[in-house]
LUMTI-115083 format. One record per residue: y, x, z of N, C-alpha, C, CB in turn. Coordinates in steps of 0.1 Angstrom, whole numbers, plus 5000, padded with zeros to 4 digits. Glycine has a CB too. Layout:
BEGIN
YXZYXZYXZYXZ
...
end
This chain:
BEGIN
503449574802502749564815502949694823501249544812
502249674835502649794841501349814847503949774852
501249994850499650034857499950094869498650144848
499250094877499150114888498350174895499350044893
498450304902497150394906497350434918496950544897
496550374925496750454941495850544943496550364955
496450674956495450774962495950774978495750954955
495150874981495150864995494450885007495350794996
493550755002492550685008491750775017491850634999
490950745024489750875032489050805040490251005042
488750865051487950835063488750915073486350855063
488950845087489750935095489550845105491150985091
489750935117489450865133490250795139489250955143
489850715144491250635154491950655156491450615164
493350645157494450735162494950815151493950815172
494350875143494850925129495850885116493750935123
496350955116497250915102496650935088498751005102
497150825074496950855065498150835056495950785062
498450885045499150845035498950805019499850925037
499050675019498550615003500050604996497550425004
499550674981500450644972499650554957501150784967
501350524953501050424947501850484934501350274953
501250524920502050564910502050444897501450724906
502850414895503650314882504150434873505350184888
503550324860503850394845503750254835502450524840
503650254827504050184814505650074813502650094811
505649984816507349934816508049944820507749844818
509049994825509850114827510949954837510550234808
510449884846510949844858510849874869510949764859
510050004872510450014883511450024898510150044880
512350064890513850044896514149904900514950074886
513549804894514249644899512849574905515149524882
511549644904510949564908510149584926510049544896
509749484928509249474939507749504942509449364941
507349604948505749624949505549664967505149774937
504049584965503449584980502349684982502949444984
501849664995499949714997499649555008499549955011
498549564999497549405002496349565008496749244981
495649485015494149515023493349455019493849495037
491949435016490849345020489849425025490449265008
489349345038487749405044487049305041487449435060
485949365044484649315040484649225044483549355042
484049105035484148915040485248875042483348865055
486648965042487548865044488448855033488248855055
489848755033490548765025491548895023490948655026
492148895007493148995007494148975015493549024996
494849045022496449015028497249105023496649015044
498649055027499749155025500149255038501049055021
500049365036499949465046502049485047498749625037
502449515034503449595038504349575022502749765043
505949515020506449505005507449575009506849364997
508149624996509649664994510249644980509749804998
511449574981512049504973512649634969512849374977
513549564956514249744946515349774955515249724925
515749674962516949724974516749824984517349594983
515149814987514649885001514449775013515750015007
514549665010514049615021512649575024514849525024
512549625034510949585040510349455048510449695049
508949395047508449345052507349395060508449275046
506249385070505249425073504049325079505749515081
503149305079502249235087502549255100501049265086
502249155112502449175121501449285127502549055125
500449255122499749395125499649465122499049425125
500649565115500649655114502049735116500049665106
502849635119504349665124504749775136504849535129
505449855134505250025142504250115142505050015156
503550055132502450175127502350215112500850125131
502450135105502950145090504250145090502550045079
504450235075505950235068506050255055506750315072
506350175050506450165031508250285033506749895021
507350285017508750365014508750384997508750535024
510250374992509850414976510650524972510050304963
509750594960510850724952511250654939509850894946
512150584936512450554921512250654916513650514916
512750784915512650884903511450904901513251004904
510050864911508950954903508250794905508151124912
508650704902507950624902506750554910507850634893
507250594925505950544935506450484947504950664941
505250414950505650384967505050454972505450264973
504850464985503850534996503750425009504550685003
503050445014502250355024501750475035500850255015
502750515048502250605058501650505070503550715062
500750575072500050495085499850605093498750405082
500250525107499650615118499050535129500650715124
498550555140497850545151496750465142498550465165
496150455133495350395128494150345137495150455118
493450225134492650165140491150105133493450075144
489850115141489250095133488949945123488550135139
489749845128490149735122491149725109490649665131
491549905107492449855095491849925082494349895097
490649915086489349985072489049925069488050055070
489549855055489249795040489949865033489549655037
489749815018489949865005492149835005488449754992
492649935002493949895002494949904987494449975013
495249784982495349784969496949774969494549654962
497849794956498949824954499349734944499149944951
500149634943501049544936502249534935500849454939
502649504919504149494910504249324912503949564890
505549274915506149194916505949094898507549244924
506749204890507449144878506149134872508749224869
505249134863503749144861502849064865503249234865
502649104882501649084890500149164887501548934889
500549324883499949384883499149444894500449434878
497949494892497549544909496849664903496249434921
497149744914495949844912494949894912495849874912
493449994912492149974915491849984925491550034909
492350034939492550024950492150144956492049924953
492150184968491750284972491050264987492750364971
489750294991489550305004489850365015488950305004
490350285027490750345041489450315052492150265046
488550385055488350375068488350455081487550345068
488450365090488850435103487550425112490150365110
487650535118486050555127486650535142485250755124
485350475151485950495166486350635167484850475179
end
């Protein structure tokens, strides 16, 4: 299996940037596998925020397209998740997922203040 630990998280004002990471350890695929950041707010469903396959290619929500950017380090085993112009709509809990598994991680909170 594989574990998965994000940081990051905070509280920060409109317009503000954050940066969440995402650290993998135990099965040693990180190099071939695929991992995302899902969101969920309160009352609603999880979504997929942001993936990147072992190639580097990316996908994004439409909402959040020009303001997020995934990115990965094979050697140290993480992704990152940079956000900027952040908004107070994009404060929920933001969790980190392995493709090969379907591992997630405990998540971390983002909110954004007016």
């Amino acid at each position: 299996q594989v574990q998965l630990v994000e940081s990051g998280g905070g509280l920060v004002q409109a317009g503000g940037s954050l940066r969440l990471s995402c650290a993998a350890s135990g099965r040693n695929v990180f190099s071939i596998n695929t991992l995302g950041w899902y969101r969920q707010a309160p009352g609603k469903q999880r979504e997929l925020v942001a993936s990147i396959s072992s190639g580097g290619n990316t996908n994004y929500a439409d909402s959040v397209k020009g303001r997020f950017s995934i990115s990965r380090d094979n050697d140290k085993n993480t992704i990152y998740l940079q956000m900027n112009s952040l908004k107070p709509e994009d404060t929920a809990v933001y969790y980190c997922k392995e493709w090969v598994f379907g591992s997630w991680g405990q998540g971390t909170q983002v909110t954004v203040s007016q």
